[in-house]
C-alpha positions as CSV (number, residue, x, y, z in Angstrom):
1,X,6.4,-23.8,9.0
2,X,2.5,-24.7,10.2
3,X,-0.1,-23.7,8.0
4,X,-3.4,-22.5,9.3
5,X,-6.6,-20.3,8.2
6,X,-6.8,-19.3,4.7
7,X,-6.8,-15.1,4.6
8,X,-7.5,-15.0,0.8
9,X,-7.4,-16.1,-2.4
10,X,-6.9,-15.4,-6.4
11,X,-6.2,-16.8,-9.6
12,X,-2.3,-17.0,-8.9
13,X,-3.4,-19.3,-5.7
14,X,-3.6,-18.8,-2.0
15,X,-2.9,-17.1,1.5
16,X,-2.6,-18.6,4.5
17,X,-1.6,-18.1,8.1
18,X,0.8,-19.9,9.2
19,X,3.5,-19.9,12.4
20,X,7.2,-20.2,11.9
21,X,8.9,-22.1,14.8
22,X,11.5,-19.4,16.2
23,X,12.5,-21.8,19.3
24,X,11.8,-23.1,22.4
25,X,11.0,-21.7,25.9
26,X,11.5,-23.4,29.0
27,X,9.1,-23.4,31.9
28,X,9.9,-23.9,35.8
29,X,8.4,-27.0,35.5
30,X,11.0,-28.0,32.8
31,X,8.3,-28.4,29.9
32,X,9.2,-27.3,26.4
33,X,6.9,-24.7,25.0
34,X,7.4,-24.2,21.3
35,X,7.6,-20.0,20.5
36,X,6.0,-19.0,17.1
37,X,6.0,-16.3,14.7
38,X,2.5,-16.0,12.8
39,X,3.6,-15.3,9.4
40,X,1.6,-15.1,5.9
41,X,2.3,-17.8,3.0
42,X,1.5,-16.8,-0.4
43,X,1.7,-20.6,-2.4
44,X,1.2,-20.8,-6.1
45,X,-1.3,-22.9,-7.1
46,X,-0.2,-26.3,-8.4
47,X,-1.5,-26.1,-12.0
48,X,-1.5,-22.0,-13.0
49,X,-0.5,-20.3,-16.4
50,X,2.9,-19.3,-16.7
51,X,2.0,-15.7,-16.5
52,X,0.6,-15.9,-13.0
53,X,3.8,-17.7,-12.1
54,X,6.2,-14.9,-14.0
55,X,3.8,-12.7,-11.9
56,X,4.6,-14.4,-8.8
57,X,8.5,-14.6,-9.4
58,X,8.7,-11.1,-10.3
59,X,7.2,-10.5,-6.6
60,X,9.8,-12.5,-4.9
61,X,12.4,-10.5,-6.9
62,X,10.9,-7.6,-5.9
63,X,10.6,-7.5,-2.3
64,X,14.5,-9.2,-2.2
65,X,15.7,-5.4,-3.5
66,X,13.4,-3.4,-1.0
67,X,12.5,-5.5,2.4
68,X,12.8,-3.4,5.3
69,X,11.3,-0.2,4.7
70,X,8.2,0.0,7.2
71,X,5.7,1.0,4.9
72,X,6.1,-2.3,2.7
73,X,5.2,-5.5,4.3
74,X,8.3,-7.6,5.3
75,X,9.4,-10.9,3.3
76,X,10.6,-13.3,6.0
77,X,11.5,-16.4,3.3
78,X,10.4,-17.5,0.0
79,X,10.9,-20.9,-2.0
80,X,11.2,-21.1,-5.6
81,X,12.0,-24.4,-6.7
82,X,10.1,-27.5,-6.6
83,X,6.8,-27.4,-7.5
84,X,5.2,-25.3,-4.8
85,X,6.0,-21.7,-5.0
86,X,5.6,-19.6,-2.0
87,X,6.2,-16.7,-0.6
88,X,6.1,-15.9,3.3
89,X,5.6,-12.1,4.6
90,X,4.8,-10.8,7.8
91,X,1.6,-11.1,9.5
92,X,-1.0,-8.4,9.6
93,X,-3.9,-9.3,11.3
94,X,-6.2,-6.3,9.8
95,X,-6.3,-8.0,6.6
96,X,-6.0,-5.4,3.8
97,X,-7.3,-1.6,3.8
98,X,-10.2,-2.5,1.9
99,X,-11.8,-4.7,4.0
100,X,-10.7,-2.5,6.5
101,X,-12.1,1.2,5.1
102,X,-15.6,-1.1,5.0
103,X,-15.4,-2.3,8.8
104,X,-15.1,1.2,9.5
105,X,-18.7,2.2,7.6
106,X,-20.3,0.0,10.1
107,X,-18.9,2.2,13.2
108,X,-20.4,5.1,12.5
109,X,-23.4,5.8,14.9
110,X,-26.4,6.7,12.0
111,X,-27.9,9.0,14.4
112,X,-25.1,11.5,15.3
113,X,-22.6,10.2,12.8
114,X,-19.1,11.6,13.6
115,X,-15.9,11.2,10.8
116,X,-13.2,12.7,12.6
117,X,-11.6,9.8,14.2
118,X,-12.1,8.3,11.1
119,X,-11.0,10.6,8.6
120,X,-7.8,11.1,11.5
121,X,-7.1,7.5,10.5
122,X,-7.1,7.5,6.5
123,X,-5.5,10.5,6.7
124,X,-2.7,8.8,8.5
125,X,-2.9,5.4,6.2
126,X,-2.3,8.0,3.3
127,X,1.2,9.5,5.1
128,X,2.2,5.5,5.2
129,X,1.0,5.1,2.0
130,X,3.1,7.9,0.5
131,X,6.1,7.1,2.5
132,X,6.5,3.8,1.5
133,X,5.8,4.6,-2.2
134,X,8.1,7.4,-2.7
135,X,10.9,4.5,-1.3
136,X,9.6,2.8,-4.4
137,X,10.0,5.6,-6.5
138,X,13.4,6.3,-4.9
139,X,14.6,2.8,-6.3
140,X,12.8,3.2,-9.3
141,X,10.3,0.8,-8.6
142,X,6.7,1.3,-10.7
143,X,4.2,-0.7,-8.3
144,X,1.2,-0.8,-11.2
145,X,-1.0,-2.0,-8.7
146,X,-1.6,0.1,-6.5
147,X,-5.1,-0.1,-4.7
148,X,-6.4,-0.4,-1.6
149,X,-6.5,-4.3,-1.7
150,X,-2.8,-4.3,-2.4
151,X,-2.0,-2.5,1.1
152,X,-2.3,-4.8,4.5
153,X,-2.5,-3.2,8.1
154,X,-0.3,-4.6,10.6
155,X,-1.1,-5.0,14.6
156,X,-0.1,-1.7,15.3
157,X,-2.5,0.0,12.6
158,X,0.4,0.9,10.3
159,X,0.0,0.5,6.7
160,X,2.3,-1.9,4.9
161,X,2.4,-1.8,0.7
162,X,2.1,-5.5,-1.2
163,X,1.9,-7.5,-4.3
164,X,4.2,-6.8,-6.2
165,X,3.5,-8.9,-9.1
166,X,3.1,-6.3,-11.6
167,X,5.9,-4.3,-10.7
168,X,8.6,-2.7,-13.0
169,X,12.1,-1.1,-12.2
170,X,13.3,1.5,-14.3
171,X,16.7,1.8,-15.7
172,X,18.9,3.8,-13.4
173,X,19.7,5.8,-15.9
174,X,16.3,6.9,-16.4
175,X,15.4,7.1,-13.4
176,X,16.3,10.9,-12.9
177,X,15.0,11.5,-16.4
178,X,11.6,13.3,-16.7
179,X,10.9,12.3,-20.7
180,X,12.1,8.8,-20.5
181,X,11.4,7.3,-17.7
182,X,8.2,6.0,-18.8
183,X,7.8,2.1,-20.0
184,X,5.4,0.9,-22.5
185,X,4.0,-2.5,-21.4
186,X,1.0,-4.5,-23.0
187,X,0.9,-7.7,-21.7
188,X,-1.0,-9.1,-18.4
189,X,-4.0,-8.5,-16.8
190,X,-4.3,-5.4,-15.4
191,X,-6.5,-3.6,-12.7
192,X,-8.1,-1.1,-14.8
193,X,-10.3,1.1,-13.2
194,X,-7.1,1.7,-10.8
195,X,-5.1,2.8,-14.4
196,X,-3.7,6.2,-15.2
197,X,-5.4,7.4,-18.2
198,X,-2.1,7.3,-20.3
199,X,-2.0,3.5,-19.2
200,X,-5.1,3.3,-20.5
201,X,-4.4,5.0,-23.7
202,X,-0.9,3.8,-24.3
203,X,-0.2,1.4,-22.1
204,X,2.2,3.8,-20.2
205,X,3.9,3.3,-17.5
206,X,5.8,5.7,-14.8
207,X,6.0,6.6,-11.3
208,X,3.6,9.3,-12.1
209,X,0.9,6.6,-13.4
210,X,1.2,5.4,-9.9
211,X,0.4,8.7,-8.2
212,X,-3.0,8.4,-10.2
213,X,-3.7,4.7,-8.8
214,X,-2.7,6.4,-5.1
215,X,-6.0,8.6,-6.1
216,X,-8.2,6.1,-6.0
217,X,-6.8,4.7,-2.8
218,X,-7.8,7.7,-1.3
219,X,-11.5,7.4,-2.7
220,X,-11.3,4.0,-1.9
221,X,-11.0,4.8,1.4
222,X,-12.9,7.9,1.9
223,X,-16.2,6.2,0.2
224,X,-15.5,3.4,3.3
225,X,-15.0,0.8,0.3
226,X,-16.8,1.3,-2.5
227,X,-15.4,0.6,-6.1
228,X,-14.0,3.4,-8.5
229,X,-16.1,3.8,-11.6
230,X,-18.4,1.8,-10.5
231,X,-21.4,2.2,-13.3
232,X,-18.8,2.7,-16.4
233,X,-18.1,-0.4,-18.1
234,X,-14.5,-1.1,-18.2
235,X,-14.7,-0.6,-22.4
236,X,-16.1,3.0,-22.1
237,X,-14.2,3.7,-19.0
238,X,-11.1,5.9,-21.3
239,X,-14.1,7.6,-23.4
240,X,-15.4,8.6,-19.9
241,X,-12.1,9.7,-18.4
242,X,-10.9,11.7,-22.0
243,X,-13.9,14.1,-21.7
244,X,-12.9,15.1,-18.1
245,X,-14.9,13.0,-16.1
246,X,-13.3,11.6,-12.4
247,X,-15.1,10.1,-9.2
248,X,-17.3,12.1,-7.4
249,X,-16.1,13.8,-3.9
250,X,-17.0,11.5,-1.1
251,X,-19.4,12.4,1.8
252,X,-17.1,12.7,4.4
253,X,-14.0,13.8,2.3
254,X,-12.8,17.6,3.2
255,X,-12.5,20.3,0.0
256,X,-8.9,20.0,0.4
257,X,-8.3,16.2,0.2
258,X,-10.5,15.7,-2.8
259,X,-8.6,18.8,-4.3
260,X,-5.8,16.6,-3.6
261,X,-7.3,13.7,-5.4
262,X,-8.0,15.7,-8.8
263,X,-4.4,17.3,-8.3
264,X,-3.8,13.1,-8.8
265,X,-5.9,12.5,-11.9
266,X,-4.5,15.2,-13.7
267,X,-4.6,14.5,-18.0
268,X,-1.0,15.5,-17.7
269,X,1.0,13.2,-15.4
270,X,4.0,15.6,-15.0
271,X,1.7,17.7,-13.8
272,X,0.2,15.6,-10.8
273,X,2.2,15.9,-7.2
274,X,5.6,13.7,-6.4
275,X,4.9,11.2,-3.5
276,X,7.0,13.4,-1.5
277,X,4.7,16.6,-2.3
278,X,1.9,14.1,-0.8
279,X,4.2,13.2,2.4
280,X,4.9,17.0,2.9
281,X,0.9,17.9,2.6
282,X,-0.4,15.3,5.0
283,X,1.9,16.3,7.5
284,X,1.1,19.7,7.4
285,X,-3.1,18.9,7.0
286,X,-2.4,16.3,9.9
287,X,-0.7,19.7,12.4
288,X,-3.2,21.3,11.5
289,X,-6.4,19.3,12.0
290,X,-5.5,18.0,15.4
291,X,-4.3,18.6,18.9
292,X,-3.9,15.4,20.2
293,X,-1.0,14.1,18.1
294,X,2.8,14.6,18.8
295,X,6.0,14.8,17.1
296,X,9.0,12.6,16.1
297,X,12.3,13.2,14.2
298,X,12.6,11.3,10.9
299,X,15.6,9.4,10.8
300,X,17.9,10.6,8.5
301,X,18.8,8.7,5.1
302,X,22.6,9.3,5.5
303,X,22.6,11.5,2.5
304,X,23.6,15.0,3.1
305,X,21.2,16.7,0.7
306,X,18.6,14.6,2.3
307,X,15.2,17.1,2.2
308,X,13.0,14.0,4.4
309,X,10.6,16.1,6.4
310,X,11.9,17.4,10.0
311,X,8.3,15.8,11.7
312,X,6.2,13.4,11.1
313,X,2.9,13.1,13.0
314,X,3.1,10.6,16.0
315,X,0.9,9.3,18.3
316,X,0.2,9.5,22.0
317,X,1.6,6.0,22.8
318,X,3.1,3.9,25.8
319,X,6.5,4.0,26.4
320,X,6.6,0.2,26.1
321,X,4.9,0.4,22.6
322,X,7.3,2.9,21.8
323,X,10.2,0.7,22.6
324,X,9.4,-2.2,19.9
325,X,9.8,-0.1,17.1
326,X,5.6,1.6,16.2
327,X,6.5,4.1,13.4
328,X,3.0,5.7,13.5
329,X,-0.4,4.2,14.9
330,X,-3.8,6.6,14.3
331,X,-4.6,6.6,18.6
């Protein structure tokens, strides 16, 4: 494994590119030509707290029970003995949706400013988004960190959830159960202007809480960047959300999709969509807003009371794209 350029960095340590040696190729000249795989590693830092390593450890464990869903970026290896954890995922060379939703700010032409390619996009990145998430709510899975930061976009502009750090699993007998499937969890740092308002207030936890954090990713994206709540300070920030208050629509977000978003930040989490309601109304809002956009089967679960979608919106690609595998691209 060759380590390269550092893509980021936090308190639990850092990120780097690296390549993983997959063989060797042999020219017509007879030279050996080493063939790589560029690959992420997430290390530990040598000296952390024992939190931010129960953090990382819990990640590992994580992605062992769901790699290989497309909408959640892929483990290839991890290591954890020794004293350098690490963790190595798949490379996506778009960095994370953050950094990505600002690029796209600086695209727009600020005389005759145009957001329907844009919007097109996001409102694709949300259909990933909501795929691979109701997976995780399918095994149970509570992410709790859910933001914009948190998802990476691959080569092929598909969206790809991460860090799973914070992330609980439910009982499997709870997981069915609308009154108890909610966990009650104090300890660790937490993202909170990404929080449910009963996370807030209780320190509640459930797959609902996560449909409030998937709000904010929307805004996040829609406002090309720009942080939730910004002018509340983080101790007044419940206060704020208990009399009704919630981010302000963005510029170039539709009546529908920040509808969408309140529907999300409901008081009442019960009451906000499932992440297959979401899957179901960006499909449709997706038919609807576009003409240049085809169709594709989902492939079926297996399970005969399977109610996956029939379509999904596809893009106009090459056949030879087609042939490695894209799941959905935004051109």
């Amino acid at each position: 494994m060759l380590k390269g350029e550092e893509l980021g960095s936090g308190a639990f340590g850092q990120v780097l590119q690296g390549g993983k040696l997959i063989g060797l190729e042999k020219t017509k000249t007879g030279k050996l030509i080493e063939e790589k795989e560029e690959v992420a590693i997430k290390i530990l830092q040598r000296y952390t707290n024992e939190l931010s390593e129960k953090n990382f450890l819990n990640e590992i464990h994580t992605m062992k029970l769901i790699n290989g869903h497309k909408n959640i970026v892929k483990m290839i290896g991890c290591i954890t003995v020794g004293d350098r954890i690490c963790l190595v995922l798949e490379f996506c060379p778009y960095r994370d949706l953050l950094q990505y939703s600002k690029t796209k700010k600086a695209e727009l032409d600020p005389l005759f400013p145009t957001f329907d390619h844009i919007t097109k996009e996001f409102l694709i990145f949300a259909w990933q988004i909501s795929n691979g998430m109701q997976y995780l709510a399918s095994e149970g899975i509570i992410h709790r960190d859910l933001a914009a930061r948190n998802i990476l976009i691959n080569e092929f502009k598909v969206a790809k959830i991460s860090d799973f750090g914070l992330s609980v699993k439910i009982n499997d007998k709870l997981k069915n159960s609308i009154s108890k499937n909610i966990l009650q969890i104090e300890t660790g740092k937490l993202p909170l202007k990404w929080l449910a308002i009963e996370s807030l207030k209780n320190y509640e936890f459930s797959l609902k809480s996560d449909i409030w954090s998937f709000g904010i990713v929307l805004y996040e994206m829609f406002t090309f960047g720009e942080t939730p709540f910004s002018e509340i300070e983080n101790s007044q920030l419940l206060e704020y959300l208990e009399v009704g208050n919630r981010p302000e629509k963005p510029e170039i977000c539709s009546d529908e999709i920040y509808e969408l978003m309140l529907k999300c930040w409901n008081d009442i989490p019960t009451l906000r969509p499932g992440f297959d309601e979401l899957i179901t109304f960006f499909t449709i809002f997706l038919e609807h807003s576009t003409e240049n956009y085809g169709y594709l089967d989902v492939i079926k679960s297996g399970k005969e009371d399977s109610k996956e979608l029939k379509r999904i919106i596809y893009p106009k690609i090459s056949n030879e794209k087609r042939d490695r595998g894209l799941e959905i691209n935004a051109y």
